[in-house]
C-alpha positions, 0 to 999 in steps of 0.5 A: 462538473457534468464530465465528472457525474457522468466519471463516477456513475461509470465508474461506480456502476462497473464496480458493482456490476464487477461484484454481483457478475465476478464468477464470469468477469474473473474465469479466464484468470487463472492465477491463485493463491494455494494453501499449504502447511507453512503460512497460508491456512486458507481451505481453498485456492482463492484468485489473486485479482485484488490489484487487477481490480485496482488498475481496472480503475485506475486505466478508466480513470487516465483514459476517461479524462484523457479524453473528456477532461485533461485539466483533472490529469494534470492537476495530479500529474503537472504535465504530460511526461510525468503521467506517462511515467506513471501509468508506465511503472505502475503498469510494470509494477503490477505486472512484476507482481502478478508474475510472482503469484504466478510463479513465485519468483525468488525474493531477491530478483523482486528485489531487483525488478522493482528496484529497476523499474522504480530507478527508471522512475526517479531518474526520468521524472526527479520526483525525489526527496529532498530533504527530511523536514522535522517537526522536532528538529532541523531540516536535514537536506540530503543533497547528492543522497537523495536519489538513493534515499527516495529509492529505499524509502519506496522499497523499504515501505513496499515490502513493509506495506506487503507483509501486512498482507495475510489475512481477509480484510486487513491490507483493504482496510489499512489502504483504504486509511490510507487514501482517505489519509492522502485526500484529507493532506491534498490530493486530487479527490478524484483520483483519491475516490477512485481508488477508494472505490476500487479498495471497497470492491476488492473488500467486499469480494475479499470479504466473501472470501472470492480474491486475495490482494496478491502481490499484483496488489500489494506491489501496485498499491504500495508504490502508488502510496509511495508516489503521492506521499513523495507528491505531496511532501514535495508540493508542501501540503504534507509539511512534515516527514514525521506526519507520514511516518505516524500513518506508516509506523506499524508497518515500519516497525513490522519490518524492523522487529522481523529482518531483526528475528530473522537475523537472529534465527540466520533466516533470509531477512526476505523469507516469508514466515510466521511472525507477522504481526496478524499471526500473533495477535489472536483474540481466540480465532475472532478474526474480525476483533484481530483485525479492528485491534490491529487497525487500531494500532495503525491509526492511533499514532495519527490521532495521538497527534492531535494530543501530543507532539510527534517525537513523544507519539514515537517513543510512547508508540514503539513502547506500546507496540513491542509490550503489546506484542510481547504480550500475546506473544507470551499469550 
């Protein structure tokens, strides 16, 4: 217990000391995000250092109970070769990401990169899906497909995950439900709290308008998410498949409805654009009311869940959600 104070006053007192002094911790980062004409409408050039913030603490947090207290590693990670995988492909992740800040690589090798990378992953650690566990319906087992649906499900909900990224506060908002989410399901609550406080630094300094996410941070996170969703469902603790896609449904629609516009408008299904769902639902420019509406949105499906079963909170949601877009759309 004592190691773990000691963790926390550490890693809360860095936090802080990162906010108040983080003109002189960030000067010699000199990736930015700048505003152009196109989709970024920001006045000025903002640091990308949102996921730098995230592995800060995660490297603190692997390092600190390497030393001091190995039971807490290896009640996340089971043994020691999944936690090197980890730290490995997140390590590389970011780095993949922070890369595309820099220089804004082509969508497609991205693709490709993170694709790599998290193949390596599965095919070392086999932290696979198995099957797909319904609350409405039968076990379907995937068998031989399973290496190839774990995969898309990591990049399908990485990039969807990405493009809720566009203004201040919301993507810090929605990971931060998403973690509380994961803790309330099992997952270690010092790891969870970690993050957590990482998540209300970047937040604090996204709300001063200091830092973006950046894709450093959007990458990282969404394969962290991705990783203990797969964990927990694994270990039984998430029972059904339907109880992650009711957190991830506002996501998941996101990408459906864009790769299908984007199709119809004979678009790359990769390319940025404007139609994201941030850019239209719009509460005459109070972005503080755009952002609570669109969290509303994210967490309803979860406590509709308390009400009503999770194939009926499916249909009724995708409903609400296209008459919603439609209607500021039309707007």
């Amino acid at each position: 217990m004592l190691t773990i104070n000691i963790f926390f006053t550490v890693l809360i007192l860095f936090n802080i000391t990162l906010i108040i002094s983080f003109d002189f911790y960030s000067k010699f980062f000199k990736i930015f995000d700048y505003p152009n004409t196109k989709r970024k409408f920001h006045k000025k050039k903002i640091k990308v250092f949102g996921g730098t913030i995230i592995l800060y603490n995660l490297f603190f947090f692997f390092l600190f109970f390497y030393f001091f207290n190995k039971n807490v590693l290896m009640d996340v990670f089971f043994n020691d070769k999944d936690l090197i995988l980890f730290i490995f492909t997140v390590t590389i992740i970011y780095f993949i990401g922070l890369l595309d800040d820099a220089f804004n690589l082509p969508a497609l090798n991205k693709l490709f990169l993170t694709g790599t990378i998290i193949s390596i992953n599965l095919f070392l650690s086999k932290n696979l899906v198995y099957n797909i566990n319904l609350s409405f319906f039968d076990i379907i087992y995937l068998n031989k497909f399973s290496f190839f649906f774990t995969l898309l499900s990591y990049l399908i909900f990485m990039n969807a995950f990405n493009m809720l990224d566009g203004v201040n506060l919301q993507i810090g908002s929605y990971s931060s439900f998403l973690i509380i989410f994961l803790m309330l399901n099992g997952l270690n609550l010092i790891i969870g709290l970690t993050i957590l406080i990482a998540l209300l630094t970047y937040l604090k300094l996204n709300y001063n308008n200091k830092i973006f996410l950046g894709d450093n941070g959007t990458l990282l996170l969404g394969y962290v998410f991705s990783f203990f969703f797969i964990k927990l469902y694994n270990a039984g603790k998430i029972k059904f498949s339907d109880e992650i896609l009711l957190v991830l449904l506002l996501p998941g629609l996101e990408i459906i409805r864009l790769i299908f516009f984007r199709i119809l408008a004979n678009k790359n299904i990769l390319t940025g654009d404007t139609n994201h769902i941030h850019h239209i639902i719009d509460f005459k420019k109070n972005n503080f009311l755009n952002i609570f509406f669109i969290q509303f949105m994210i967490i309803l499906p979860y406590f509709l869940s308390i009400f009503l079963k999770n194939f009926l909170i499916i249909i009724v949601y995708c409903l609400f959600y296209f008459l919603v877009i439609f209607y500021f759309k039309k707007k």
